[in-house]
C-alpha positions in Angstrom: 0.0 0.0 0.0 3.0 2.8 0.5 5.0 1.2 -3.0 4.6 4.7 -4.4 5.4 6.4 -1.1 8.9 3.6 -1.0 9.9 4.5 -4.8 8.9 8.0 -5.3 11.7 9.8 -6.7 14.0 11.6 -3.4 17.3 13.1 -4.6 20.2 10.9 -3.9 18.7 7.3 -2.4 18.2 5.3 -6.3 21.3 4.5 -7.4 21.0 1.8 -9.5 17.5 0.1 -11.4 18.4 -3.1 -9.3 17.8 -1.6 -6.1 14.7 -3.2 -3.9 14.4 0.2 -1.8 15.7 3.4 -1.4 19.3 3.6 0.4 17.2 5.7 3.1 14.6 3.3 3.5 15.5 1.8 7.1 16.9 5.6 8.3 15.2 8.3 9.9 15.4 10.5 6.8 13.4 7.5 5.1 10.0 9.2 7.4 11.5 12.7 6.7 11.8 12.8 3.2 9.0 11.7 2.8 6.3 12.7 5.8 3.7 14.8 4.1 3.1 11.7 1.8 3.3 8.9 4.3 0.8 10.6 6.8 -1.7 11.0 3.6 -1.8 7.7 2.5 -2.1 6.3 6.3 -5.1 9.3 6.8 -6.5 7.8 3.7 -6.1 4.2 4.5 -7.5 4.5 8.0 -10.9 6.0 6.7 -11.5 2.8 4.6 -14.1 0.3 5.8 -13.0 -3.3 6.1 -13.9 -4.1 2.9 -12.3 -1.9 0.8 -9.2 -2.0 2.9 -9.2 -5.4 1.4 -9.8 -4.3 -2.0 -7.1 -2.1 -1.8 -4.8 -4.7 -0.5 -5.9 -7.5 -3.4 -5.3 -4.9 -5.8 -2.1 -3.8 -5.0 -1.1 -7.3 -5.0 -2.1 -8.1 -8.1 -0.1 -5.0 -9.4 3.2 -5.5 -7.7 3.3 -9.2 -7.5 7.1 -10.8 -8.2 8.7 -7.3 -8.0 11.7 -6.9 -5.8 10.5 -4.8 -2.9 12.7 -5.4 0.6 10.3 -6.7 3.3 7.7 -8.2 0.9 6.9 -11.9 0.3 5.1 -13.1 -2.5 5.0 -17.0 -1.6 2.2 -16.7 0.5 -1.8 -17.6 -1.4 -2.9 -14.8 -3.0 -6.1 -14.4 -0.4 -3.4 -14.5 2.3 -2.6 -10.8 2.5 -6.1 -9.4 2.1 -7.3 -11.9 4.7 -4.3 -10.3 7.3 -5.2 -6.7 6.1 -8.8 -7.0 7.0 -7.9 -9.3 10.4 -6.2 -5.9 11.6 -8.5 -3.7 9.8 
């Protein structure tokens, strides 16, 4: 749900097209580069009713599925991560 927030373009962190994250990601700077965008999407996510939390979650899924992203696993059933998301809804 935050890929875009992850990969949006902050001067200096891509170096290569190979990378899974940005070199900032697990840094402080990670939140402070990019605050105003991470506390809109969370805003926005935490409005969402059960259900289309889990829409949101199926579909991003289905769009990012066997891309390199640090943290994420794909190996799991495809209901698996919408069934989570609406568990801690």
């Amino acid at each position: 749900l935050l890929y875009d927030v992850i990969f949006m373009p902050v001067p200096g962190v891509f170096v290569s097209e190979f990378q899974d994250s940005p070199l900032d990601l697990r840094t402080p700077d990670f939140y402070v580069n990019r605050r105003g965008t991470i506390e809109a999407v969370l805003q926005s996510i935490a409005k969402l009713s059960t259900e289309a939390l889990g829409e949101l979650v199926e579909d991003a899924r289905e769009r990012y599925a066997g891309q390199r992203i640090a943290g994420v696993r794909w190996e799991y059933p495809p209901d698996s991560y919408r069934l989570v998301a609406c568990g801690m809804g």
